[in-house]
C-alpha positions as CSV (number, residue, x, y, z in Angstrom):
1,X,0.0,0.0,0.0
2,X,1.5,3.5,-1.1
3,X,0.5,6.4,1.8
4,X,-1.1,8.5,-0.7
5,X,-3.8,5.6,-1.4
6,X,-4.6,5.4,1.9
7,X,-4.5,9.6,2.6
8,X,-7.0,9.7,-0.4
9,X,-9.6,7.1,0.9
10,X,-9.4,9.0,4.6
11,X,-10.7,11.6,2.8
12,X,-13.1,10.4,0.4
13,X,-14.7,8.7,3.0
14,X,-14.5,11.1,6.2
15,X,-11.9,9.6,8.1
16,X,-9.4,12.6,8.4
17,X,-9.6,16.0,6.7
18,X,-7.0,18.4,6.4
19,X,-7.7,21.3,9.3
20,X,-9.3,24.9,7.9
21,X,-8.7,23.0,4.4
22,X,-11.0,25.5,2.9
23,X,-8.6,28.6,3.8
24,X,-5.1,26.6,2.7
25,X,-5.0,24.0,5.6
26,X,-3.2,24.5,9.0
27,X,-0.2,22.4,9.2
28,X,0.1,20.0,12.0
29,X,-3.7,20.0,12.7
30,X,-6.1,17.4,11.5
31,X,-10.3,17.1,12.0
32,X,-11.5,13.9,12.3
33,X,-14.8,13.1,9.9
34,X,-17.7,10.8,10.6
35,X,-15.7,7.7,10.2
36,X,-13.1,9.0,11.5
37,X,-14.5,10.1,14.9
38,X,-16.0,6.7,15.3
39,X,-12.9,4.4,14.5
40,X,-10.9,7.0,17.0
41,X,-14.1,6.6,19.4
42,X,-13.7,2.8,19.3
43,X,-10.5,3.1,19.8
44,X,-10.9,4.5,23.0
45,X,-13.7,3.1,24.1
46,X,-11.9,-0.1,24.0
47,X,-8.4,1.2,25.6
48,X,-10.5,2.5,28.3
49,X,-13.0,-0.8,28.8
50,X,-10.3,-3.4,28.8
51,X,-7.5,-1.1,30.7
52,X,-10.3,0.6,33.4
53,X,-13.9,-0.5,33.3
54,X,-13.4,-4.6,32.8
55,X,-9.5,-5.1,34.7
56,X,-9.9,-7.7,37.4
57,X,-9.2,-6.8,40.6
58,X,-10.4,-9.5,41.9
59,X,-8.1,-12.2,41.2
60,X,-4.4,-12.0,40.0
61,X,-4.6,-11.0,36.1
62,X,-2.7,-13.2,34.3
63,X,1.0,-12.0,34.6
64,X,0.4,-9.7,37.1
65,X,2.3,-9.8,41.1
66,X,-0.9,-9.1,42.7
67,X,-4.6,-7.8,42.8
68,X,-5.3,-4.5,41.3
69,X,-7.4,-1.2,41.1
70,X,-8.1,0.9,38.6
71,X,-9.6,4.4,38.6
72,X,-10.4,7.2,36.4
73,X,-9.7,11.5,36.0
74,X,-10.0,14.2,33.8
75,X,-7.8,17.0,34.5
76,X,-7.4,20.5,32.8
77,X,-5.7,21.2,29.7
78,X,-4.1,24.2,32.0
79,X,-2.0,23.5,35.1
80,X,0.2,25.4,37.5
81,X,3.5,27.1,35.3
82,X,5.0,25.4,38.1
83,X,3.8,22.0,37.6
84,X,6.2,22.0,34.1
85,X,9.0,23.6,35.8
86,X,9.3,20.9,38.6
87,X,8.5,17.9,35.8
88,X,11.7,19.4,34.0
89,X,9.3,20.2,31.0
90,X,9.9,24.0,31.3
91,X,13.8,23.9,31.0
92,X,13.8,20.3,29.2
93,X,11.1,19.9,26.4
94,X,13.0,21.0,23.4
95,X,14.3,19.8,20.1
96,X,17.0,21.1,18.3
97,X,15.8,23.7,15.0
98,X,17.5,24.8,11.8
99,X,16.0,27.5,9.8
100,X,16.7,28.7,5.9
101,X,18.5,31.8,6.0
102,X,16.9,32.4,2.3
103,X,13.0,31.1,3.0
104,X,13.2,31.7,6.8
105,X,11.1,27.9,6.9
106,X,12.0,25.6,10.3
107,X,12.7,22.7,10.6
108,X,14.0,19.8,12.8
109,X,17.4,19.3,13.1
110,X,17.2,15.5,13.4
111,X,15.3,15.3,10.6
112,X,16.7,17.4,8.0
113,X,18.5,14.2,6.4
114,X,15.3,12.3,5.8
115,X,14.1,15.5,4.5
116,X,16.6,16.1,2.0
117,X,16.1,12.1,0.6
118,X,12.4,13.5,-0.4
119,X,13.3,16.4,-1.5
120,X,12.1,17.8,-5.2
121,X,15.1,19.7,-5.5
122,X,17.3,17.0,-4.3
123,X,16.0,14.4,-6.6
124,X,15.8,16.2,-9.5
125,X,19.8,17.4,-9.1
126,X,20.3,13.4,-8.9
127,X,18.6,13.1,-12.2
128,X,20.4,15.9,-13.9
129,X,24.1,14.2,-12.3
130,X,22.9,10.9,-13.8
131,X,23.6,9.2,-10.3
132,X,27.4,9.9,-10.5
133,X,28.3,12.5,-8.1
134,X,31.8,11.3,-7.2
135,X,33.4,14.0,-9.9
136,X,30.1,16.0,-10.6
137,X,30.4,17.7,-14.3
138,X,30.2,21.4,-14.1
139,X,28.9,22.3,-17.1
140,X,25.3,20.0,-16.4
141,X,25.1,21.6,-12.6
142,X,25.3,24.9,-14.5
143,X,22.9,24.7,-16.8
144,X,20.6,22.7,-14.4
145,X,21.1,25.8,-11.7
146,X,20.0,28.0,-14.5
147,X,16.9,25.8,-15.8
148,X,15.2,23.8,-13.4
149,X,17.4,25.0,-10.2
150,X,15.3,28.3,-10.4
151,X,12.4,27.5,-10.5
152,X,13.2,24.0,-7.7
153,X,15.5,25.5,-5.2
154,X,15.8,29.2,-5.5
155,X,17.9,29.4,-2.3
156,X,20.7,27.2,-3.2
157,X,24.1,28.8,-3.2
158,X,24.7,27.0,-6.9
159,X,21.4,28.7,-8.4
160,X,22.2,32.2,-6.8
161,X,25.6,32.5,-7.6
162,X,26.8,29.7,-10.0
163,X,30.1,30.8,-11.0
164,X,30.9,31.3,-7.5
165,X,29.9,27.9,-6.0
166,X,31.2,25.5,-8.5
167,X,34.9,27.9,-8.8
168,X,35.1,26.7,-5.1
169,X,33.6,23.0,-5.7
170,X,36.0,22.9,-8.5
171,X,38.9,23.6,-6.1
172,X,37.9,21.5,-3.4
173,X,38.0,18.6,-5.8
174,X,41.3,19.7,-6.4
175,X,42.7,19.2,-3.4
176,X,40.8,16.4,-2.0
177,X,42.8,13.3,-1.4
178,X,40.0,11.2,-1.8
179,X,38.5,9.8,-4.8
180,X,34.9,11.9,-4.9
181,X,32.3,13.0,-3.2
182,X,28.8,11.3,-1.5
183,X,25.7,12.6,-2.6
184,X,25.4,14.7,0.5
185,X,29.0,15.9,0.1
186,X,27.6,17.3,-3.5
187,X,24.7,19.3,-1.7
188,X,26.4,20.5,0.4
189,X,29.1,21.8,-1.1
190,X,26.1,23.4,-3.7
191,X,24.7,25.1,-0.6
192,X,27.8,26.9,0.2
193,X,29.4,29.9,-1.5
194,X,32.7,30.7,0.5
195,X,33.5,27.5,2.6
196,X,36.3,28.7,3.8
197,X,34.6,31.5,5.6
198,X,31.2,29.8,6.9
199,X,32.5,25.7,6.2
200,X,30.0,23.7,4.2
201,X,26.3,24.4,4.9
202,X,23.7,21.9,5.3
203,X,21.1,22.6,2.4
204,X,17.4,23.1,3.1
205,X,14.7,20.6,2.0
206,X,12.5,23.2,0.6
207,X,14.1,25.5,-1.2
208,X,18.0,25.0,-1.2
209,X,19.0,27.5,0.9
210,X,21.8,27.2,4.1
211,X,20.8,26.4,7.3
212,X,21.4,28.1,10.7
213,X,23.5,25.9,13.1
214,X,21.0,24.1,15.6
215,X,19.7,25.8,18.4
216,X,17.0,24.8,21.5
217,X,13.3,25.2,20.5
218,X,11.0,24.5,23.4
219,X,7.7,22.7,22.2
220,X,5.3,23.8,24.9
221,X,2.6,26.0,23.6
222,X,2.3,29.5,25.7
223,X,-1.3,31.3,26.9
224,X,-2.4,33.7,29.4
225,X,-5.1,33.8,31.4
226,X,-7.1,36.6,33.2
227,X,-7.5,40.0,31.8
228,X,-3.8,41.1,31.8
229,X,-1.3,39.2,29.4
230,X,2.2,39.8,30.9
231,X,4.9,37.1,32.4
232,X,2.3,37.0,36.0
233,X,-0.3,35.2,34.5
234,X,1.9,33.1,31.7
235,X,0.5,29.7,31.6
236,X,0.8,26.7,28.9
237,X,-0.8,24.3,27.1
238,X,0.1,21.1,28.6
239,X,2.3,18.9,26.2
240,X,1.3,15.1,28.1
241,X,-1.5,14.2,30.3
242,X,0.6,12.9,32.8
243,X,0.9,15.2,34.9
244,X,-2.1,15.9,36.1
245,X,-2.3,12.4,37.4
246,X,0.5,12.9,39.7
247,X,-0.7,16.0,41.0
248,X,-3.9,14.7,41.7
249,X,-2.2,11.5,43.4
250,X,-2.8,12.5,47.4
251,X,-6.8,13.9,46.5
252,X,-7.3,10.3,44.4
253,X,-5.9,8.2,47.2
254,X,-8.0,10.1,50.3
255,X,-11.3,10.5,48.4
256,X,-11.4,6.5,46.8
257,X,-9.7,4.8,49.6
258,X,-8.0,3.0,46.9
259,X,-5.0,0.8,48.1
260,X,-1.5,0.2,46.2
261,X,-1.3,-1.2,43.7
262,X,-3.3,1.0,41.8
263,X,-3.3,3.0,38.5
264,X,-5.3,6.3,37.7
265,X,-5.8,6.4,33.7
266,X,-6.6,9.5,31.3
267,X,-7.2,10.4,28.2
268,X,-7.6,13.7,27.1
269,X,-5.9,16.1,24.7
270,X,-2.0,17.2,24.3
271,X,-0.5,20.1,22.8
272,X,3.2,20.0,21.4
273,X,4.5,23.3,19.0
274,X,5.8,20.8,16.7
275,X,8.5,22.2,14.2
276,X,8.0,20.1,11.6
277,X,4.9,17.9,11.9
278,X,4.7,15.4,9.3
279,X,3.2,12.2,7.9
280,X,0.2,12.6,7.9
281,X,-1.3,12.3,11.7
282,X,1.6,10.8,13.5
283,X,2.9,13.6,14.1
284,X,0.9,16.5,15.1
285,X,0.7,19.9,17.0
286,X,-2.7,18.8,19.1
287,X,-3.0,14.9,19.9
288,X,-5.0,12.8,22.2
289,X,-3.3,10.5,25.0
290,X,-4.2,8.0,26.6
291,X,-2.4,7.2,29.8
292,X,-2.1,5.2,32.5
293,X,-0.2,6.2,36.1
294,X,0.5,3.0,37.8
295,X,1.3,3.1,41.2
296,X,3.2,0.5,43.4
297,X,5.5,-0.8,45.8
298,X,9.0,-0.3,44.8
299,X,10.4,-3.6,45.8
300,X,7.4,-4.9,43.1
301,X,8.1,-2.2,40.0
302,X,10.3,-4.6,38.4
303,X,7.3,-7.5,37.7
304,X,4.7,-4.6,37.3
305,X,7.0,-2.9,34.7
306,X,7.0,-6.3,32.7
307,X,3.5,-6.7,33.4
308,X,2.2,-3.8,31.7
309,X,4.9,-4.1,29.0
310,X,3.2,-7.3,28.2
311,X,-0.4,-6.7,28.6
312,X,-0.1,-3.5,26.2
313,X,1.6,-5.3,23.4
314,X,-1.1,-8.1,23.7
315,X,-3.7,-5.3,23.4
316,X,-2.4,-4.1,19.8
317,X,-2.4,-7.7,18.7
318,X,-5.9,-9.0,19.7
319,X,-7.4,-5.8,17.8
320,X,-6.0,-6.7,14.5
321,X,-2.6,-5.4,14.4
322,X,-0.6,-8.5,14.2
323,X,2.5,-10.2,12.3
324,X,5.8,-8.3,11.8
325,X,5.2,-5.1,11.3
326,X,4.0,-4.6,14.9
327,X,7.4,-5.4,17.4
328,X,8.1,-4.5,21.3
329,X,11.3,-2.9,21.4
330,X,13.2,-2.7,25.0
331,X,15.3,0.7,24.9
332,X,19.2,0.2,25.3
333,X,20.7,1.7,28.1
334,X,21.9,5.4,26.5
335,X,18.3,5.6,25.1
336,X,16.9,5.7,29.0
337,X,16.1,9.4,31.0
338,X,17.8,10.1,33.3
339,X,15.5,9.0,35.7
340,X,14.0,5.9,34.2
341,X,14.5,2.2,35.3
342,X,13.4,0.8,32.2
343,X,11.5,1.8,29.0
344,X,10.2,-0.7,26.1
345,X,8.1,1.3,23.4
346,X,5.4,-1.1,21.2
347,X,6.2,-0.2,17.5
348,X,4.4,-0.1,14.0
349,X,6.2,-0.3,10.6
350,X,4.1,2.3,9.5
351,X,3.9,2.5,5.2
352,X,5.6,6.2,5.3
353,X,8.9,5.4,7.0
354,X,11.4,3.3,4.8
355,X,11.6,-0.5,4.6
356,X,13.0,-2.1,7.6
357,X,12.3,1.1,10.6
358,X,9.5,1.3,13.2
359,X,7.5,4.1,14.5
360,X,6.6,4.5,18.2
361,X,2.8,3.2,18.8
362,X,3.3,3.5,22.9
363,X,6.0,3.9,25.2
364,X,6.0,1.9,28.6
365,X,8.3,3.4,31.0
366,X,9.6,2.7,34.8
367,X,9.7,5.8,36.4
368,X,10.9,5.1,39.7
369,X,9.3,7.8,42.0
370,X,10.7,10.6,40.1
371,X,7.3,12.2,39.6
372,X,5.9,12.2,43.0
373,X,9.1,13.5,44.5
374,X,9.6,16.0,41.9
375,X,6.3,17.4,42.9
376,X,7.2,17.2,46.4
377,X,10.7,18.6,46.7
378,X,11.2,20.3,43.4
379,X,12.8,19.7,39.6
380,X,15.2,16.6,40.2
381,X,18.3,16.1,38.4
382,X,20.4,13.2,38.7
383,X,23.8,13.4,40.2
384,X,26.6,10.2,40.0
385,X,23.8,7.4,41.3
386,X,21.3,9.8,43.0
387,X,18.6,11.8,42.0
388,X,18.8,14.9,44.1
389,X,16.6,18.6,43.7
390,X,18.6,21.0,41.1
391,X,20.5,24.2,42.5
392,X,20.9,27.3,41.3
393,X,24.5,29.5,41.9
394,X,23.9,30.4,45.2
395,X,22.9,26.6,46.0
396,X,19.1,27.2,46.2
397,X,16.3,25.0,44.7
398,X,15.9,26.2,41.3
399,X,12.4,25.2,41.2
400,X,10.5,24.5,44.2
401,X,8.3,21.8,44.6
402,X,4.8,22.0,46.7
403,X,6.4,21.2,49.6
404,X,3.2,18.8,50.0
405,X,3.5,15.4,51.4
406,X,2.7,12.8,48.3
407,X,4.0,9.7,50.2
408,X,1.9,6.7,50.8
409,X,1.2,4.6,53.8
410,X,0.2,1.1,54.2
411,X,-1.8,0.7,57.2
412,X,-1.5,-3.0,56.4
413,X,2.5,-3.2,56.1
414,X,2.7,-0.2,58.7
415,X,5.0,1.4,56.3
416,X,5.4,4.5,54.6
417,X,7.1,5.3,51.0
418,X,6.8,6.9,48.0
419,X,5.4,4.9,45.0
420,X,7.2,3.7,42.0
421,X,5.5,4.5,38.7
422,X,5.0,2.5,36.0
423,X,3.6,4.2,32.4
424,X,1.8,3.1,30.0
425,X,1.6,5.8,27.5
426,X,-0.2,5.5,23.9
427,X,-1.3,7.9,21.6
428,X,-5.2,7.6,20.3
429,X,-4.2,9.2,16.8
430,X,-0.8,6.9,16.4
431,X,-2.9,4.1,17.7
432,X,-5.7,5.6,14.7
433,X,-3.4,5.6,12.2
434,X,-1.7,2.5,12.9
435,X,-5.1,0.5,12.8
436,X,-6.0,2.2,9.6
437,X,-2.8,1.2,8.0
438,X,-3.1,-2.0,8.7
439,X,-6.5,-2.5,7.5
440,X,-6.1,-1.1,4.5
441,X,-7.2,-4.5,1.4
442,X,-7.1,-4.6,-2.3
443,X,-8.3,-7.5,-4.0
444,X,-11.0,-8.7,-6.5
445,X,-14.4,-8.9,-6.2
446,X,-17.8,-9.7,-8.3
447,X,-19.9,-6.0,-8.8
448,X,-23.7,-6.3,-9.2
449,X,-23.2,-8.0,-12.4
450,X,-21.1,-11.2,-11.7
451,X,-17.7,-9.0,-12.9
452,X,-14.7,-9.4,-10.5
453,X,-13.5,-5.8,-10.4
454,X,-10.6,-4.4,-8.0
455,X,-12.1,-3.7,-4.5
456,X,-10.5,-2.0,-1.4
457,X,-11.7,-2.3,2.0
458,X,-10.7,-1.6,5.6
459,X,-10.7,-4.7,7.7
460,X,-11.2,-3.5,10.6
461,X,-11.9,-6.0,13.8
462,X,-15.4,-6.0,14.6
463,X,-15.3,-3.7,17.9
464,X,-13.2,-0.9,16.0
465,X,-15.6,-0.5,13.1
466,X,-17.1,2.7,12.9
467,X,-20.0,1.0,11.5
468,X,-21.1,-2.4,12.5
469,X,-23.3,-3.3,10.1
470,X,-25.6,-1.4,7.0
471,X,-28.9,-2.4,6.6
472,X,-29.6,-2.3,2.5
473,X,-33.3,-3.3,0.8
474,X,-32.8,-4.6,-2.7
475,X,-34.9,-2.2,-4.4
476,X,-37.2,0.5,-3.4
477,X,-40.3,-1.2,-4.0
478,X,-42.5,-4.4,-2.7
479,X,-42.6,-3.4,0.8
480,X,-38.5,-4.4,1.2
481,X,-37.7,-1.1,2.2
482,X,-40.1,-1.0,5.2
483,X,-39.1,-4.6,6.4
484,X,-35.2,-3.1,6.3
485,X,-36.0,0.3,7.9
486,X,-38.1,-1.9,11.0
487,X,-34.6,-4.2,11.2
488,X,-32.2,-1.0,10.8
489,X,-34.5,0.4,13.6
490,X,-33.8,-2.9,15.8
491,X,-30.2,-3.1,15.5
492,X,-29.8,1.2,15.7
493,X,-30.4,0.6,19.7
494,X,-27.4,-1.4,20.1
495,X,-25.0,-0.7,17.5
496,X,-23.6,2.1,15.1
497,X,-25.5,1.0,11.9
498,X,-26.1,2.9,8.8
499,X,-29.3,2.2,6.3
500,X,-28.7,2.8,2.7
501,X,-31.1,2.5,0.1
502,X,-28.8,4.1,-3.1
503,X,-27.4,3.0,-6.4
504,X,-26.9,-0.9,-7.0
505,X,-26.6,-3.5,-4.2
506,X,-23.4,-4.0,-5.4
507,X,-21.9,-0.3,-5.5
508,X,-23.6,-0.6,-2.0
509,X,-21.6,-3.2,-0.6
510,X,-18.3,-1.4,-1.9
511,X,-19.1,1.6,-0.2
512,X,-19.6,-0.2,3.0
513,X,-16.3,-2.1,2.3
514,X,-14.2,1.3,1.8
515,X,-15.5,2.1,5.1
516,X,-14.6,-1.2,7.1
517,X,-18.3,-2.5,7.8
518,X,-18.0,-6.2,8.7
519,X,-21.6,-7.3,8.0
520,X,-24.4,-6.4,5.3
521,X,-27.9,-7.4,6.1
522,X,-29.8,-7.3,2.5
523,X,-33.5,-7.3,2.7
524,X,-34.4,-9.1,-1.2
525,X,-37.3,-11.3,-2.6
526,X,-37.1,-14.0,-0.7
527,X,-37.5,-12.2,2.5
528,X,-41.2,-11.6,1.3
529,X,-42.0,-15.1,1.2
530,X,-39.7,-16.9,4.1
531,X,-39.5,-14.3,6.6
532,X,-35.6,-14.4,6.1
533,X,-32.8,-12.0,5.2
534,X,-29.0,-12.2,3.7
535,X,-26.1,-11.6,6.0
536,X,-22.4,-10.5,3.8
537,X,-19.0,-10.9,5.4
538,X,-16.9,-8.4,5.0
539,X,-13.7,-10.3,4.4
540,X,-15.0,-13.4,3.2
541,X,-17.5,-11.6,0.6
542,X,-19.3,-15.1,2.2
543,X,-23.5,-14.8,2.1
544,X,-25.8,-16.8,4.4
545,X,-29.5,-16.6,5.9
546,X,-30.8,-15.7,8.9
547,X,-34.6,-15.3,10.2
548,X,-35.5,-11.7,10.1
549,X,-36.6,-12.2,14.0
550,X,-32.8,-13.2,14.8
551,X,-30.8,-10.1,13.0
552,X,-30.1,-8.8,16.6
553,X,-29.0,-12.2,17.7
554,X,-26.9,-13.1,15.0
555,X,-25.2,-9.4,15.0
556,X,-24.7,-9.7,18.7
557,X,-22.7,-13.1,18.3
558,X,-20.8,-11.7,15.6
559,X,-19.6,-8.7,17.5
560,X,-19.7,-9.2,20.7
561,X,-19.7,-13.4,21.2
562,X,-22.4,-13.3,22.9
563,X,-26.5,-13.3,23.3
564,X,-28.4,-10.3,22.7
565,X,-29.7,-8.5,25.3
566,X,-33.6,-9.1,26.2
């Protein structure tokens, strides 16, 4: 599957569209359509059913070290400045940015590389070189730079001053002891006009120009609040949910009476000033998290860490996404924060990235009591083995914490201690995405003539659907669309389903396809004299007949796997 097929069906269909489209787009920003906010509904619904609502914490869970709680919040998109200068956020979240000196665009200094492989510009110099770079002929670059180089990369050193740039290229190769140069040698030697003064530039993606050197770019989003907008009333945009859980941890623990081990889950929106947000929704200046806090003894974090590693992997594969594209990677040991015992992230070869890498789905992490401390004492930094609270010059906290008490005490155990964290961390777009990408068919099928014809569909696992199943009559006429309008009416009390009474059957069942609806339920002729209706697998394009009486029942068991309620 190419990206773009998949882009264009999210669109044609109302998964994703493009936000403010109709005034140029906003980059970074997507709106999620019809199908779209169902799948991502699902999505959650399910995270938070299996993960919250329908844990056992009765018994041990398979895997587990012990009995369990799980509770829920929903905190504000607006915290305390101070919250993010104690989590380290405030000093901390940043990623390194390079802008074009010539089109002033930003962009991420990690990812300029990859950039520059996709580049228009880029490419079409490697066409004009005819691949051979090692001892580039002048004569092509030039009249390239003065054809296609205007128009492609009007920034580049070798389009606005030719003569200059390839005098100096010409000289370097001169000198060189070595046999050529690389591809990226060749750009960026294009990109420079006097290396001697500046040394080789790094080229932009966009437009050719040179680069700045890197430089710090923090990615939370600034506000205000109250009537006066100065540096007293600064506030943010919270870039993770996170944090409002552990903030929260004393009021969750005295008004629930809950006991550790316990976990307090979220989901809600982030915000992250993004500097180059790309391919398609994974990454994006305004996501949705879903997160769990778990909270535990620390002699115990070890098991619970692998625990939850576990369970969330198995989570991704029982809803569909399966095989090897989907792997659980365990982070080496330079990878880790500073703080962090442990950290696996669940991964998904999504179609954009090149053969062979992984995107992050979900990060699980072993925070040690980092969190609740920091909150408590102030921003922590680690020092040889020990995490101790930052000082300024004069040996001050830098950042003070709440100075409130966020310890926990067993009445059982008669013992007091902070809790270890463990966190489960997954994004509801990635996770989106991910399952989209995965569903994503092309085969063959039969249209309403007997044909086969090319067909895509989404096969989506029944509880992810946006639409569960579509309720068709044959034709508008002998009664069949009342007798499908009383069974839509049945089954619309229960599930998401979706009546449709135009064009062909056929062009019917296609639309519903595109869309990832497992089951068809046709009212036709023969309902009229046996009381019974046609079921249509999704998958299977397989067609069988159930009573009209037993729609519910049969949809329930093929959903659900189980009876339908009274």
């Amino acid at each position: 599957m190419e990206m773009d097929q998949l882009v264009a069906l999210c669109k044609r269909r109302g998964f994703l569209y493009q936000s403010s489209e109709i005034y140029g787009g906003l980059n970074g920003f997507w709106d999620y359509g019809p199908m779209g906010i169902e799948l991502k509904r699902n999505i959650r619904e399910a995270w938070w059913r299996d993960m919250v609502q329908g844990h056992n914490e009765l018994s041990v869970p398979a895997g587990a070290v012990s009995p369990y709680e799980m509770v829920g919040i929903d905190t504000t998109i607006i915290l305390h400045p101070q919250v993010w200068k104690c989590s380290g956020h405030y000093d901390l979240f940043h990623d390194m940015m390079q802008t074009c000196r010539q089109c002033k665009r930003l962009f991420r200094a990690d990812h300029v590389g990859e950039m520059l492989k996709e580049s228009a510009w880029a490419k079409a110099l490697a066409e004009a070189t005819g691949g051979d770079v090692s001892t580039p002929n002048s004569e092509g670059l030039l009249k390239w730079a003065k054809s296609k180089g205007k128009k492609l990369a009007p920034g580049l050193a070798l389009v606005r001053a030719p003569e200059v740039t390839l005098a100096s290229l010409a000289k370097h190769l001169e000198q060189a002891s070595t046999s050529g140069l690389s591809f990226k040698g060749l750009l960026q030697h294009l990109a420079t006009e006097q290396p001697a003064e500046t040394g080789l530039q790094t080229p932009c993606p966009e437009c050719g120009g040179d680069l700045t050197e890197p430089r710090e770019f923090n990615l939370m989003f600034e506000t205000h609040y109250g009537a006066v907008r100065d540096e007293s009333n600064k506030a943010f945009l919270r870039p993770e949910t996170a944090q409002g859980i552990f903030i929260n941890f004393k009021n969750v623990v005295d008004s629930t009476r809950v006991r550790v081990p316990f976990g307090i889950a979220q989901m809600g929106k982030s915000f992250r000033n993004e500097i180059t947000p790309r391919n398609f929704t994974f990454r994006s200046r305004e996501f949705e998290q879903m997160e769990i806090e778990f909270f535990c003894h620390p002699s115990t974090s070890a098991r619970w860490y692998r625990y939850w590693r576990d369970r969330r992997y198995r989570w991704y594969v029982e809803l569909g996404l399966a095989g090897d594209r989907l792997r659980l990677r365990e982070h080496e040991q330079e990878e880790l924060s500073h703080y962090s015992c442990g950290t696996a992230d669940i991964e998904y070869a999504f179609p954009f990235l090149p053969p062979g890498e992984f995107g992050e789905l979900e990060g699980i992490a072993h925070r040690g009591d980092f969190d609740l401390r920091s909150h408590m004492e102030g921003k922590l930094v680690r020092k040889g083995d020990e995490l101790v609270v930052e000082s300024d010059e004069e040996g001050k906290p830098r950042y003070r914490g709440s100075g409130k008490d966020l310890s926990y005490f067993d009445d059982l155990a008669k013992e007091r201690y902070i809790p270890h964290v463990i966190e489960p961390s997954a994004g509801a777009d990635r996770a989106t995405l991910a399952f989209l990408c995965e569903a994503y068919r092309e085969d063959a099928a039969p249209d309403e003539n007997g044909a086969m014809k090319p067909r895509t569909y989404l096969k989506f696992h029944p509880r992810l659907a946006p639409i569960k199943a579509a309720v068709f009559p044959l034709v508008r006429k002998d009664g069949m669309p009342e007798v499908a309008q009383e069974i839509y009416t049945e089954l619309k009390r229960h599930f998401n389903v979706m009546y449709d009474e135009k064009s062909a059957v056929g062009r019917r069942y296609r639309r519903q396809d595109e869309v990832g609806t497992p089951y068809c339920v046709t009212v036709d002729s023969q309902t009229l004299v046996d009381g019974t209706v046609t079921f249509r697998d999704r998958d299977s394009l397989k067609q069988w007949r159930v009573r009209r009486e037993d729609c519910l029942k049969e949809l329930f068991g093929l959903i659900v796997g189980g009876a339908a309620p009274c």
